[in-house]
C-alpha positions as CSV (number, residue, x, y, z in Angstrom):
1,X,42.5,151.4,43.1
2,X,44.3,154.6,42.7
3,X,47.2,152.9,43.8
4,X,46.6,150.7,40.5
5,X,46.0,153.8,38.5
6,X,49.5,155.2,39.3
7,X,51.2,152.4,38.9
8,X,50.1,151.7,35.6
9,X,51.2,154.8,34.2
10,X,54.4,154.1,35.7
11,X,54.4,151.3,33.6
12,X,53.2,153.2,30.4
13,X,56.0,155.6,30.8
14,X,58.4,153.2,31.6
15,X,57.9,151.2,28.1
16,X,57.4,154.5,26.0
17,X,53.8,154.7,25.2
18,X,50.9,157.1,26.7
19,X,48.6,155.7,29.5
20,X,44.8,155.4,27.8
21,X,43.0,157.8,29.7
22,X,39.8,155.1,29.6
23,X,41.8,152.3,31.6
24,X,42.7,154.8,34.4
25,X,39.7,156.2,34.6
26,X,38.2,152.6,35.2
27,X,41.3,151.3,37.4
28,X,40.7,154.5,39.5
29,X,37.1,154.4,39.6
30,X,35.2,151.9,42.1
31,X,35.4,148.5,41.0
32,X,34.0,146.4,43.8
33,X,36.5,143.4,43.5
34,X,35.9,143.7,39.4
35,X,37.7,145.4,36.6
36,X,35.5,146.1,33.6
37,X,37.4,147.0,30.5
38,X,35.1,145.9,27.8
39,X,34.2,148.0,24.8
40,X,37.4,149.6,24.9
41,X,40.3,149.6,22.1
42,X,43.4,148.1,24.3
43,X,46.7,148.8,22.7
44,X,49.7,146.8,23.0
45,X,51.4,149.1,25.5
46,X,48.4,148.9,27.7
47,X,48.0,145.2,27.2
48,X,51.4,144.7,28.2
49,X,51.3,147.1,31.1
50,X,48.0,145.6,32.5
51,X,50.0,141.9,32.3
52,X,52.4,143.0,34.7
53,X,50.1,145.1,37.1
54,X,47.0,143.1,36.8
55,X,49.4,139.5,38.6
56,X,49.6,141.6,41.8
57,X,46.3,143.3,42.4
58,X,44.9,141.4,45.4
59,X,41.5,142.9,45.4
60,X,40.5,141.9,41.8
61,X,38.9,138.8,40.9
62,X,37.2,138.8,38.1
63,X,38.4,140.7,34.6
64,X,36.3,141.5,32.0
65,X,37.9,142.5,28.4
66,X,34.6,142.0,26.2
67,X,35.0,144.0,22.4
68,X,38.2,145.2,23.4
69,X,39.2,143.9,20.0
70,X,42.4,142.4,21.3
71,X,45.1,140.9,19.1
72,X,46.4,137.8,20.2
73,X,49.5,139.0,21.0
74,X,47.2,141.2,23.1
75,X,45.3,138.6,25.1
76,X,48.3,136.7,26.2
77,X,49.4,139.7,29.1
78,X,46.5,139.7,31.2
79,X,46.1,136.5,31.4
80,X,47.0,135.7,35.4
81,X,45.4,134.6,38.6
82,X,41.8,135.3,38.4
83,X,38.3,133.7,39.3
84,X,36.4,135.0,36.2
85,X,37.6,135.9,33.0
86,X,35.2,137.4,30.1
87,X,37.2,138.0,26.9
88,X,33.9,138.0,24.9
89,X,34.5,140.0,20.8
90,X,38.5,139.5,20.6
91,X,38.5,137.8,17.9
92,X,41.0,135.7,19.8
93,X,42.3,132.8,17.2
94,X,45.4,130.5,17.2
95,X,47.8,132.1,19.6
96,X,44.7,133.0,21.6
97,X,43.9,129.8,22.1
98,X,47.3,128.5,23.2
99,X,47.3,130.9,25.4
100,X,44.4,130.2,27.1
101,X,45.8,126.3,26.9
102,X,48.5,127.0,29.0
103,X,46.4,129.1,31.0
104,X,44.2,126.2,32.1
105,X,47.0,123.5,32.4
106,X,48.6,125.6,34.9
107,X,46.1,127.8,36.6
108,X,44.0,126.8,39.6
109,X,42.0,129.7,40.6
110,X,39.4,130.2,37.1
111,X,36.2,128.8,38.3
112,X,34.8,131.0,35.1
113,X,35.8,131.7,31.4
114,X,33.4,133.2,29.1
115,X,34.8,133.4,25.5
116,X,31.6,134.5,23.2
117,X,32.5,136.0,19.7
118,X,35.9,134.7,19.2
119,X,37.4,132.7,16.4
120,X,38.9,129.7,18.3
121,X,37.2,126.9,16.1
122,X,38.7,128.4,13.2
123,X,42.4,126.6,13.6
124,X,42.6,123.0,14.5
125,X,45.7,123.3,15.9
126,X,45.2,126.2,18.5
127,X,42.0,124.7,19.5
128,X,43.4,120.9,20.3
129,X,45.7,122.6,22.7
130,X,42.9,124.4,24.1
131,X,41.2,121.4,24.6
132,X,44.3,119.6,26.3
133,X,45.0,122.1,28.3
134,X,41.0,121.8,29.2
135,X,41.8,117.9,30.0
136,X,43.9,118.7,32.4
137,X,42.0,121.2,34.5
138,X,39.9,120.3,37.3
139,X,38.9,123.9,38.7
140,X,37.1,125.3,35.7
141,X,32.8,125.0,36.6
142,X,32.0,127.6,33.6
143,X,32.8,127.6,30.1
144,X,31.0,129.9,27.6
145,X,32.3,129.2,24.1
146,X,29.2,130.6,22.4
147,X,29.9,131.8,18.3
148,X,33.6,130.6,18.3
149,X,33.2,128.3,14.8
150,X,34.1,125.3,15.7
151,X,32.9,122.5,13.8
152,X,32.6,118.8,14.9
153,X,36.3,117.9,14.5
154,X,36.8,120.4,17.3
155,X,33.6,119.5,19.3
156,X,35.0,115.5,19.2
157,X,37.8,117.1,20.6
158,X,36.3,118.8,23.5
159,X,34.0,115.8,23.7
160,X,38.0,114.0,24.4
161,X,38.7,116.6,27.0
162,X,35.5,116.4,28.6
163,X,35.8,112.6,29.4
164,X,38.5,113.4,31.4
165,X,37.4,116.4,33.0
166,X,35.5,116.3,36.3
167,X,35.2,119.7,37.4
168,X,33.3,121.7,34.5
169,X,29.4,121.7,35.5
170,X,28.3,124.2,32.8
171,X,29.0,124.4,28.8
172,X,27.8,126.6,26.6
173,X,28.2,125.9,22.7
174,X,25.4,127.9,21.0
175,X,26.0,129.1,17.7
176,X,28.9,126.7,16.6
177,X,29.1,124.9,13.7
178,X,29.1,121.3,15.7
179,X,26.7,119.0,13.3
180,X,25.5,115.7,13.6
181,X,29.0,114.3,14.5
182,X,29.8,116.7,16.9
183,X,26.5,115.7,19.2
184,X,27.4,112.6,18.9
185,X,30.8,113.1,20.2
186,X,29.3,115.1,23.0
187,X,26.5,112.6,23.9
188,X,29.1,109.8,24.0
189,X,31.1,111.5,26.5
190,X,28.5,111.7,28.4
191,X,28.4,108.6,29.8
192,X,31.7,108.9,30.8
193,X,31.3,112.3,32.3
194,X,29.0,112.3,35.3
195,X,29.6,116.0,36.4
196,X,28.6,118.3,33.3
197,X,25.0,119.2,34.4
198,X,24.0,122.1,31.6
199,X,25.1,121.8,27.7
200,X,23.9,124.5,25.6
201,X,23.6,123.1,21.5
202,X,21.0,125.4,20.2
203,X,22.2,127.1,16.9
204,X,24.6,123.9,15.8
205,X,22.1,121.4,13.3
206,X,22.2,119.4,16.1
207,X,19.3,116.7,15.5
208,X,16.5,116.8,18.0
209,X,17.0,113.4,18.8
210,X,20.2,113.7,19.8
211,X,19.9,116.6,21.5
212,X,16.8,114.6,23.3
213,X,19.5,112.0,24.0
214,X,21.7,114.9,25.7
215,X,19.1,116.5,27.6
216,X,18.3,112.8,28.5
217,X,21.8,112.3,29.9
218,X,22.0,116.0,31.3
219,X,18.9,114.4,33.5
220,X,20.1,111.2,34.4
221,X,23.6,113.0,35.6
222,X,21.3,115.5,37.7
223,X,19.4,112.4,39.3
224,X,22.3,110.5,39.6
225,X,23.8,113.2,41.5
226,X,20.6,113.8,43.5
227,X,20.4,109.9,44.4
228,X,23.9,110.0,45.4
229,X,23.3,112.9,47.9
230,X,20.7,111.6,49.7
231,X,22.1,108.1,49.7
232,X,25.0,109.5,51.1
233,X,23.3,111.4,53.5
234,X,21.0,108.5,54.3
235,X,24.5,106.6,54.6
236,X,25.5,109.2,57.0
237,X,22.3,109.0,59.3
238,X,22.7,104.9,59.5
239,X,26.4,105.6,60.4
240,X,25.2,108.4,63.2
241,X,22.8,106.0,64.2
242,X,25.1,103.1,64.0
243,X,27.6,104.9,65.8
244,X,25.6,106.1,68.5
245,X,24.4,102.5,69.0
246,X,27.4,101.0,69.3
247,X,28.5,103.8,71.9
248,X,24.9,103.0,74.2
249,X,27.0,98.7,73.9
250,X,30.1,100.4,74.6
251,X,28.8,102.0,77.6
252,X,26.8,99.7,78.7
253,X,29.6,97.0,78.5
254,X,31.8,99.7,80.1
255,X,29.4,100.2,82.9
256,X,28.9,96.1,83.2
257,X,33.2,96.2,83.2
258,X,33.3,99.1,86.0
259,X,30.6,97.3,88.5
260,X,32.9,93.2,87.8
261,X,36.2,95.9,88.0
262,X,34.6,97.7,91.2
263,X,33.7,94.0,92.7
264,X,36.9,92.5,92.0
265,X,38.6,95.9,93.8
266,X,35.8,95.0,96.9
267,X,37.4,91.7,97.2
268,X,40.6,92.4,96.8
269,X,40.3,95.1,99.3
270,X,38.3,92.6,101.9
271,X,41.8,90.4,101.2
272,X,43.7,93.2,101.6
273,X,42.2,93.7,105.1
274,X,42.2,90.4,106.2
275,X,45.8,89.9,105.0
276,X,46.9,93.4,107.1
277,X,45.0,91.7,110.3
278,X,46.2,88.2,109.7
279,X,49.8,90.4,109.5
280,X,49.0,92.5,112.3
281,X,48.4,89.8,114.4
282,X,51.2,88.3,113.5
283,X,53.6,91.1,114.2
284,X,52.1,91.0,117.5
285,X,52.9,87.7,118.0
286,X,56.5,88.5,116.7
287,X,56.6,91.4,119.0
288,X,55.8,89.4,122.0
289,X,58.3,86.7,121.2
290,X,60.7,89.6,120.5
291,X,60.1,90.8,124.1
292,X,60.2,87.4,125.5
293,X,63.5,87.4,124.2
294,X,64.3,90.5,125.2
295,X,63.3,89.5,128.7
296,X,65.7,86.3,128.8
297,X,68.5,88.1,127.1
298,X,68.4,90.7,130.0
299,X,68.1,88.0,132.8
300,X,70.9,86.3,131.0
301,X,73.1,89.4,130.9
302,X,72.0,90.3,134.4
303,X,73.1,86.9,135.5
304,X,76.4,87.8,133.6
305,X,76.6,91.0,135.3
306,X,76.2,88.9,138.7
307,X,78.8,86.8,137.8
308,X,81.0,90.1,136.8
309,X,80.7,91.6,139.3
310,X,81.5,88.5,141.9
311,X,84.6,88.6,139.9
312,X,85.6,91.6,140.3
313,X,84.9,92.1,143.8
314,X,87.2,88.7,143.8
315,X,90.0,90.6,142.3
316,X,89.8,93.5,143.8
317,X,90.1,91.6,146.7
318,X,93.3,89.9,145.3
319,X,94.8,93.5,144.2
320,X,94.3,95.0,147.3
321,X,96.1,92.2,149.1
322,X,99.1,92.1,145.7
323,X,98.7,96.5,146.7
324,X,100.0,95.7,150.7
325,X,102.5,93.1,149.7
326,X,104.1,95.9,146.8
327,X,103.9,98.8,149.5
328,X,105.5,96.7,152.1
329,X,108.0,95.7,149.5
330,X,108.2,99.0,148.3
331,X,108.6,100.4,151.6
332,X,111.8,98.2,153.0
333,X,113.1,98.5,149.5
334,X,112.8,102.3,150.1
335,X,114.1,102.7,153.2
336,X,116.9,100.1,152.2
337,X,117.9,102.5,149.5
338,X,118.0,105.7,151.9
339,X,120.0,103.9,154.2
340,X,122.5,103.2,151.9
341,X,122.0,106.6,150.4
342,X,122.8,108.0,153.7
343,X,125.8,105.8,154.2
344,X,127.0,106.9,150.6
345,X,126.1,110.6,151.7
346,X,128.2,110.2,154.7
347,X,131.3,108.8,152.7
348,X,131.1,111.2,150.2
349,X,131.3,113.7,153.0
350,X,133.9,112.9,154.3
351,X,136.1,112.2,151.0
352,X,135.1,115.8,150.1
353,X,136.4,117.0,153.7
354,X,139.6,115.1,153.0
355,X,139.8,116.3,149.6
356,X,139.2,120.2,150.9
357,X,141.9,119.4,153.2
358,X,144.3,118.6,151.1
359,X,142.7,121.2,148.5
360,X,143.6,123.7,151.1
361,X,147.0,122.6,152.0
362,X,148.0,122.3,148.1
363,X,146.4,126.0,148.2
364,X,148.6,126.8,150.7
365,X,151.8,125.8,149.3
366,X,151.0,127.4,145.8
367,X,150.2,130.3,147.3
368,X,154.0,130.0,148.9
369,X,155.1,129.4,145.5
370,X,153.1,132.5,144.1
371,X,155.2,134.3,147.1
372,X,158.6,133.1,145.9
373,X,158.2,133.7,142.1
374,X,157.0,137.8,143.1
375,X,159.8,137.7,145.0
376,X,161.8,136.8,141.8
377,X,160.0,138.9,139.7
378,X,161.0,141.7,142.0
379,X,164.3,140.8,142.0
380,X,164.6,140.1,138.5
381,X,162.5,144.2,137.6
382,X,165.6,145.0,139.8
383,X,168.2,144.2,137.7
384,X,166.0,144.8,134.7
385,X,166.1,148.6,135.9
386,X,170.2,148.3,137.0
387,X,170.6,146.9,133.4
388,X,168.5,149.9,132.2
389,X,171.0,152.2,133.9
390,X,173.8,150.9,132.7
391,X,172.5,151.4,129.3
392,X,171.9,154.9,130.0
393,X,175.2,155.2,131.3
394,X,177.0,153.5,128.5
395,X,175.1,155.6,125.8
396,X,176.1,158.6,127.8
397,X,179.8,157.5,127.6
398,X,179.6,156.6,124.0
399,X,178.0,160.4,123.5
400,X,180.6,162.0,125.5
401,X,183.3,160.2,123.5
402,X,181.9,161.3,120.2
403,X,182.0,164.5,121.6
404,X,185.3,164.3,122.3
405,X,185.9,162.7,119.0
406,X,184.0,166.0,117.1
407,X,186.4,168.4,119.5
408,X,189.4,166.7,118.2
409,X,187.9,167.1,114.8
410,X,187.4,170.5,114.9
411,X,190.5,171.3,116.8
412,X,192.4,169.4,114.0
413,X,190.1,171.4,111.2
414,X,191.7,174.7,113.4
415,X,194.9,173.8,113.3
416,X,194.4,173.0,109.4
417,X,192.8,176.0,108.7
418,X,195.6,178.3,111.2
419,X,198.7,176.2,109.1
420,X,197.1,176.6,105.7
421,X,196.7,180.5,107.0
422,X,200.0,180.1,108.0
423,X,201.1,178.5,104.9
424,X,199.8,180.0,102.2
425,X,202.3,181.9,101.4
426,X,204.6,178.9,101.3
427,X,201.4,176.7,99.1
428,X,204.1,174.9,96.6
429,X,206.7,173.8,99.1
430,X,204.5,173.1,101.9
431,X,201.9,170.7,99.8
432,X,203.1,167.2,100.5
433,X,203.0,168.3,104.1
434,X,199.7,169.0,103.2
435,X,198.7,166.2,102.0
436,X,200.4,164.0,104.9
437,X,198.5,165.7,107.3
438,X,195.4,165.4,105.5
439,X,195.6,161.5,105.2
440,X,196.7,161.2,108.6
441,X,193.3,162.9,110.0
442,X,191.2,161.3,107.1
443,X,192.9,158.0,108.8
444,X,192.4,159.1,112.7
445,X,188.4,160.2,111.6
446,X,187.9,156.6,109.9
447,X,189.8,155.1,113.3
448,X,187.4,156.8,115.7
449,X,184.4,156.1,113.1
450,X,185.2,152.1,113.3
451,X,185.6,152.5,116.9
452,X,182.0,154.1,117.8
453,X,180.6,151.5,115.5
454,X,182.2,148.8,117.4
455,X,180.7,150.6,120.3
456,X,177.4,150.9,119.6
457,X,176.9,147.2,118.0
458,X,178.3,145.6,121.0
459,X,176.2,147.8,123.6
460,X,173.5,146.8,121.3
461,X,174.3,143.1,121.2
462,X,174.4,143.0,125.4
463,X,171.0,144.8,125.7
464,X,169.4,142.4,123.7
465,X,170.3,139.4,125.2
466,X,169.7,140.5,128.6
467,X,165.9,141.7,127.6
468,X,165.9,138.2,126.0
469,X,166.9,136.5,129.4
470,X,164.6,138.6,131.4
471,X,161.2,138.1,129.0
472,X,162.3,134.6,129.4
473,X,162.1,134.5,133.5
474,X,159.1,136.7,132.4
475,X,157.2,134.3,130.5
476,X,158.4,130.9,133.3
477,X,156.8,133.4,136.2
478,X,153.4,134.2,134.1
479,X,152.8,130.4,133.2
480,X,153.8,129.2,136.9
481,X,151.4,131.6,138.2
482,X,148.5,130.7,135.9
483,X,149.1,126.6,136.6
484,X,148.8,127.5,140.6
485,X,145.4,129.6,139.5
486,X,144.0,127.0,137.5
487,X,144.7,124.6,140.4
488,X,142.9,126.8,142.9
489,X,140.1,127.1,140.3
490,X,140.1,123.2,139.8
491,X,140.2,122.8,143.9
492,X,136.8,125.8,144.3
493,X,134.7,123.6,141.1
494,X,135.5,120.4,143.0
495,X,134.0,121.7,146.7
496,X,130.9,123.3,144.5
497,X,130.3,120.4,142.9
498,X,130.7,118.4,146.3
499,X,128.5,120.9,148.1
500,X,125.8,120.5,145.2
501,X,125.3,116.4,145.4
502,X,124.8,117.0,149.2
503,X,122.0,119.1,148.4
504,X,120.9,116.8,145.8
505,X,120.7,113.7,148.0
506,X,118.8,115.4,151.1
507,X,116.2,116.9,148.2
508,X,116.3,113.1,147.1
509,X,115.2,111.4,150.6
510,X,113.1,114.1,151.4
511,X,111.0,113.1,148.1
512,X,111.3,109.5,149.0
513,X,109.5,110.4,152.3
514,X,107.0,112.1,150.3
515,X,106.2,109.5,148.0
516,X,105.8,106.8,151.1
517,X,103.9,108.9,152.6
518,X,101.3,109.3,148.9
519,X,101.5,105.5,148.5
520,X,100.1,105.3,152.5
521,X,97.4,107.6,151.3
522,X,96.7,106.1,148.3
523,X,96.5,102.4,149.6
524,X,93.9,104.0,152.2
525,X,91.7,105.6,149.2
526,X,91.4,102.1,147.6
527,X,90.7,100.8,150.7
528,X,88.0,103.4,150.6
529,X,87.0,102.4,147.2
530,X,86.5,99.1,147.4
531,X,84.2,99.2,150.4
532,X,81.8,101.7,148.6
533,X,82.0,99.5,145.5
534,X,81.2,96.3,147.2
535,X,78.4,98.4,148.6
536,X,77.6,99.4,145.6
537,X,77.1,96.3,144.2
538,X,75.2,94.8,146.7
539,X,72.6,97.4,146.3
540,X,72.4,96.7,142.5
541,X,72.1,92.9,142.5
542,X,69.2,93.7,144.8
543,X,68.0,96.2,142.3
544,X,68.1,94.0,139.3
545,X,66.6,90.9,141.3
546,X,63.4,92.8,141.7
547,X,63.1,94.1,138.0
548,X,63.9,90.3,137.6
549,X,60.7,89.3,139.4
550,X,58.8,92.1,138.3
551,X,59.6,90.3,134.1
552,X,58.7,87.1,135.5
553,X,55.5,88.4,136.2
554,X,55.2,90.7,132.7
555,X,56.5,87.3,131.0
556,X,53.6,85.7,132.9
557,X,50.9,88.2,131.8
558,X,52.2,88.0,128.4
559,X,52.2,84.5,128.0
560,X,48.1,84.6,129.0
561,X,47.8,87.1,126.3
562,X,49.7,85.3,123.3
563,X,47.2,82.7,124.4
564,X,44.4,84.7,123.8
565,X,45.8,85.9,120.4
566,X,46.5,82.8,119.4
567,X,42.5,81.7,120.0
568,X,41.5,85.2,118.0
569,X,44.0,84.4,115.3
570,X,42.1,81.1,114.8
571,X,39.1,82.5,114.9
572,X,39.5,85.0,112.0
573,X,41.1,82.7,110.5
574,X,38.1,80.3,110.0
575,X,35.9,83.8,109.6
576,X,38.2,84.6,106.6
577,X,38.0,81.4,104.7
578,X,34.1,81.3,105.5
579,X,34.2,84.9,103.8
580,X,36.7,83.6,100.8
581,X,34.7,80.4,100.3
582,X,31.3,83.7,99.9
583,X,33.7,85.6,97.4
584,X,34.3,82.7,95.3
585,X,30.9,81.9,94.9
586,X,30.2,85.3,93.9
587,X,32.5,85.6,92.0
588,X,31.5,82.7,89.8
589,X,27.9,84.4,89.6
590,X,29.1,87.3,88.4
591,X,30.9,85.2,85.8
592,X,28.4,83.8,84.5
593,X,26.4,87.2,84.1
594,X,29.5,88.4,82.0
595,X,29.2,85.6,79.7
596,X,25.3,86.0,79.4
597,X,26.5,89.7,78.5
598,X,28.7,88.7,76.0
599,X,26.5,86.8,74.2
600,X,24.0,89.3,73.9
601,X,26.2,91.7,72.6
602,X,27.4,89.2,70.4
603,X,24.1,88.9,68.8
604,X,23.0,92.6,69.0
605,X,26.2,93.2,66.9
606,X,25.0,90.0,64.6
607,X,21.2,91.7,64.2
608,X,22.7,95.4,63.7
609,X,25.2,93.5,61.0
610,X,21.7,92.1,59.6
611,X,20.6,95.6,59.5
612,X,23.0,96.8,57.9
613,X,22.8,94.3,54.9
614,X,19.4,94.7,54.5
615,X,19.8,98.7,54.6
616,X,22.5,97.8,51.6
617,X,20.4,95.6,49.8
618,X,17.4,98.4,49.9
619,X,19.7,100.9,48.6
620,X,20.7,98.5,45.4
621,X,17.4,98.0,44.8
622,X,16.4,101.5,44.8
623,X,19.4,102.6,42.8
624,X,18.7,99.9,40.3
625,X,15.0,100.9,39.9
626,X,15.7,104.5,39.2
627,X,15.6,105.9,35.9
628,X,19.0,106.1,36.2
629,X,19.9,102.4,36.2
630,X,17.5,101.1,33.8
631,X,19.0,103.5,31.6
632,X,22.5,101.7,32.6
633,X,21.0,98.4,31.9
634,X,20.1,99.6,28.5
635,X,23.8,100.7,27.6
């Protein structure tokens, strides 16, 4: 509540206008759930302010604004969510009463409205859509309208509103101005309305018979309402009763389905078993055929294996004697082949001694050859180093000569230099001399010039073609010896390569004796073989003969007992249909009890529908001898 307090001051404030110290004292104060305001002069401000804080206080219900000597402009803020509204001395009037109109068309939480010593009769208008709005509510139980002047053009207007109305129980309308048309109004909606229990007319020149009349119809409604509850609870103890009887029928014809269900479950287990013995029996049969089929597959494939092995000991016989015939074959055609090897070894031998000796005399004779061309190349570095002295000696002579040659030059240069000593005193006559003598050693120097030149290109000329003639017999000597090489080399591959095929062909027959001597060994392993085999088999055709008479016997013993089955299968089978042949009897009994079942529950349901319409009929009769029907009847 002081949260209510503050906030309406902050609403105050807010629009201008100082907080009434009276409303916070009472919004601070302990209200209990209610907010008293009455006897106190509400402005407009506070009006205003309590129609916005009032919508949101949760703890309020129930508002009371008596002589607060609202204007109607007043009254229409605080109107909001409440459960009890007092608005006793306001005055309120035509805007009042619209208000409160709209009020009750739209709220749904008023369950009480007390409106003592207001003017809301005074206006047609205001009060018709008081009344509408009246019509249209079905939550309002209280309605106090006590000194409001409304005359009975307003009281056939709530008499309109109430005939729609079917949630106002209480109406007080004491000290109006409702007349003889106005009761009549209200007592004529009464028999429309049948929930309006208390109508106060005291104060309105209401005629005593009509108020009789009212009070009459006040009483019928009250018994009406009084029948109607304890026919509907009487309705609601048949329907227990009914209920729980038809639950005892369902159980019962629940149990009597569970014990046919449980019986039918019995036989079909008892067919059940007898089927999984008739099928039992007659896997064991199957079984027993199985093995007897078993047994003569296995003597069949033993016989087989009989036959087999007859057969094979037949050509084994026939391989080993095909084995002999290829060894003896194999073994002339082998020692066929070495002796023709050996004959081919033995030619070959002796074509490679003829070819080694003629190898060796061809070795010889190059060899000779080789002799003869060192010879020559001896010969021939003889004269190559003669030739190589005469060069020497020829380039020794051409050096001397040019010595000579330079001597004479410088001699002459002497005797030129002594004459022109001699002469220079005689320059002018002596210079044709001069000159004469000058040209004639200028000529003599080119004349030994061309000579040495002629010389030295001709020596030249000789020792080249003699080197060319020597590298010649040079390069015939080189290839000649190479060829006799490469025949020497040619003769040495061939004896290797003879050598190496006589190896081959001893390494050859001595495999061949090896492999005749493996195939010997081998033949004598088969040998071997076959006797333990044929051994072998004896012991198992013996073997398999006695587990053949050993089944004979088994197939003996087993044929007595699929006999035996057979005579128990018979006899349960003529047990079982003795037992079937009981079942269907019963069966058919028990049939018959669920029929007599069904007709009794047929008729219980026939006599509780009997019951029922009986109960029904009572209940007419009762409601039509009440006060309230014969007053029904009447109308």
């Amino acid at each position: 509540m002081e949260q209510l307090g503050r906030e309406y001051a902050r609403l105050c404030a807010a629009a201008g206008a100082a907080p009434q110290e009276a409303v916070l004292r009472r919004l601070r104060g302990p209200g209990g759930g209610r907010l008293d305001l009455a006897a106190q002069s509400l402005s407009l401000p506070t009006c205003s302010a309590l129609g916005r804080l009032l919508p949101g206080a949760a703890p309020l219900a129930a508002l009371a604004l008596g002589d607060c000597g609202l204007s109607e402009e007043g009254a229409a803020g605080p109107l909001s969510l409440w459960r009890g509204l007092l608005f006793q001395g306001n005055n309120l009037r035509t805007t009042g009463a619209e208000a409160l109109g709209k009020l009750l068309r739209q709220n749904k939480s008023i369950r009480s409205l007390t409106l003592e010593w207001n003017s809301l009769g005074m206006w047609e208008e205001g009060f018709s859509f008081f009344c509408q709005g009246l019509r249209a509510n079905n939550f309002l139980q209280r309605l106090d309208l006590r000194n409001n002047q409304i005359n009975h053009q307003g009281a056939g207007e709530l008499a309109m509103a109430l005939t729609q109305n079917t949630s106002l129980q209480e109406l007080d309308l004491r000290w109006n101005n409702i007349g003889l048309l106005g009761g009549r109004a209200l007592l004529n909606c009464l028999h429309s309305n049948k929930t309006l229990k208390r109508l106060e007319l005291a104060g309105n020149n209401v005629p005593g018979d009509i108020l009789k009349a009212v009070e009459q119809a006040l009483d019928h409604n009250q018994d009406r309402e009084t029948i109607l509850s304890e026919a509907q609870n009487q309705v609601n103890i048949l329907s227990k009763e009914v209920l729980s009887l038809k639950d005892e029928k369902n159980k019962q014809f629940m149990d009597f389905v569970d014990t046919v269900d449980k019986q039918k479950e019995e036989r079909a287990r008892s067919e059940k078993m007898s089927a999984a013995r008739v099928s039992q029996l007659q896997e064991a049969l199957d079984e027993q055929y199985s093995i007897m089929n078993s047994l003569k597959t296995k003597l069949q494939m033993t016989e087989a294996a009989l036959t087999l092995s007859e057969q094979k000991v037949h050509t084994l016989g026939e391989l080993l004697s095909a084995m002999k015939q290829e060894q003896n074959s194999v073994a002339e055609s082998h020692f066929r082949e070495l002796q023709q090897q050996k004959q081919e070894g033995a030619d070959r031998e002796s074509k490679l001694l003829h070819d080694l000796s003629a190898a060796s005399e061809k070795n010889l004779l190059l060899r000779n050859q080789v002799d003869e061309l060192e010879r020559k190349c001896k010969v021939q570095q003889d004269q190559l180093f003669q030739v190589k002295q005469d060069l020497t000696n020829t380039t020794a002579e051409l050096k001397l000569r040019a010595v000579e040659a330079e001597e004479r030059l410088e001699m002459e240069k002497r005797r030129f230099k002594q004459s022109l000593e001699d002469m220079e005193s005689l320059r002018v006559k002596e210079v044709r001399e001069l000159s004469q003598a000058k040209a004639a050693a200028l000529a003599e120097r080119g004349r030994a010039e061309e000579e040495l030149i002629k010389v030295r290109s001709q020596a030249r000329l000789e020792e080249q073609q003699r080197l060319e003639h020597l590298e010649e017999k040079l390069r015939l000597m080189t290839e000649s010896r190479d060829e006799a090489q490469n025949c020497c080399l040619k003769q040495k591959e061939m004896v290797a390569e003879a050598q190496a095929k006589a190896k081959q062909l001893s390494l050859y027959a001595d495999g061949l004796k090896r492999r005749l001597e493996e195939l010997q060994q081998h033949v004598d392993r088969k040998e071997e073989e076959k006797v333990t085999e044929l051994n072998k088999v004896k012991v198992e055709l013996q073997e398999q003969i006695g587990h053949l008479e050993a089944e004979r016997t088994a197939q003996d013993g087993l044929r007595e007992k699929i006999a035996a089955l057979e005579r128990q299968l018979k006899a349960l089978s003529s047990n079982h249909r003795e037992a079937l042949l009981d079942k269907e009897g019963e069966i058919s009994l028990l049939l018959e009890k669920l029929r007599m079942k069904e007709a009794e529950i047929s008729r219980m349901r026939e006599e509780e529908a009997q019951r029922a319409s009986f109960l029904q009929n009572a209940i007419m009769a009762y409601v039509q001898g009440s006060p309230l029907g014969t007053h029904s009847s009447r109308k």
